[in-house]
N, C-alpha and C positions, 0 to 999 in steps of 0.2 A: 834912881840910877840902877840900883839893885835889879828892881825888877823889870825894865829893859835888857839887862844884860841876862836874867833869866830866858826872857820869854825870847829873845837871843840864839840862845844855847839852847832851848828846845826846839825850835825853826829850825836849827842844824841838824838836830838827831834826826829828826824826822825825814828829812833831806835825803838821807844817807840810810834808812828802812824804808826806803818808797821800793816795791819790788816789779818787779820787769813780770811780762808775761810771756816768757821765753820759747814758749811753742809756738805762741804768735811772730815773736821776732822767728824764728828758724822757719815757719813756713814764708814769711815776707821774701826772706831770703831763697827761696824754691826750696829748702830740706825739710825733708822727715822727720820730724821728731821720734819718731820710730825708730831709726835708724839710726840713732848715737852709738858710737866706737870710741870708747873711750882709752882701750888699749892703742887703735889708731892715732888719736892726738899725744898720747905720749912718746911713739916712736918717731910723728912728724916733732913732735918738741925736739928730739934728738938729733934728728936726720940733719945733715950740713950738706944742702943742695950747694951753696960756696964756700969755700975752705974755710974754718976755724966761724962760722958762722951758724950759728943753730937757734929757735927762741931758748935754749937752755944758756948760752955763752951770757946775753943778756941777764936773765932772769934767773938764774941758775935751775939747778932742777930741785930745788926747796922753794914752792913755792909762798911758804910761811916767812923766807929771809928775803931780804933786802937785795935787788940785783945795781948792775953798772953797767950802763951802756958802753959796749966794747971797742965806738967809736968814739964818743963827747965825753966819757967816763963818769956822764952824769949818774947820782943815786937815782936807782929806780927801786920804788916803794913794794913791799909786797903783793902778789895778785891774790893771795890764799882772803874770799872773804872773812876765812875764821879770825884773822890776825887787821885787816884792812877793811873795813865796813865798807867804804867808798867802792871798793871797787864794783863794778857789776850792776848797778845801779841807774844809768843815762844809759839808752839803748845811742844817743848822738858820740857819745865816747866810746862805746861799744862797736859802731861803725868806723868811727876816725882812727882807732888803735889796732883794730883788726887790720884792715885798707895799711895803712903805714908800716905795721910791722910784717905784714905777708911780701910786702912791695922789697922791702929793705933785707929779708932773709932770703927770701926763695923768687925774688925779682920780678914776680910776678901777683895778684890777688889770691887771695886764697879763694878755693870753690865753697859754695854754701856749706857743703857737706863738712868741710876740714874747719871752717869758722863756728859750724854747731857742736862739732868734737871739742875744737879747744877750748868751747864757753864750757862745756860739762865738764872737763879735765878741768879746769880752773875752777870751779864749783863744789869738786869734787876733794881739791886739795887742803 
């Protein structure tokens, strides 16, 4: 039993240290890797295209803490991977959370350019 449940928990670590090749995802997406602004995703982090709406209301602007959805009040987990291993890891979640939260703040997709900023701003925190 032990060592199922070992070899278990190491199938997870490893889950969670598979690393993305993010030039390749940013040019999939038409961006430049070149052309990361990373001062740029922190002011769209801020910006409130709808009133009291910004990815900061969510996520706050600590990305090492724990945010709340501003609508469900659900816990949302840290993005910082220093703090949160998980994140950053599945470019399919990497696509479904972009797409959803660009839709839900600023009501529209975010352009490739503003989705490669915020992966480095999150990268970066």
């Amino acid at each position: 039993m032990k060592k199922y449940l070992l070899i278990a928990l190491l199938c997870n670590n490893v889950a969670y240290s598979q690393t993305i090749d993010f030039d390749a995802l940013y040019r999939s997406w038409g961006a430049n890797p070149l052309e990361v602004d990373i001062k740029r995703a922190q002011m769209m982090w801020n910006k409130e295209i709808i009133a009291n709406k910004s990815c900061a209301s969510c996520h706050t602007n600590n990305l090492k803490k724990q945010g709340k959805h501003i609508k469900t009040k659900k816990i949302i987990k840290p993005l910082s991977t220093q703090v949160n291993p998980k994140r950053l890891t599945k470019v399919k979640k990497i696509n479904k959370w972009l797409k959803r939260n660009c839709k839900f703040t600023y009501k529209r997709e975010c352009s490739a350019q503003e989705k490669m900023d915020f992966i480095e701003f999150i990268k970066q925190s």
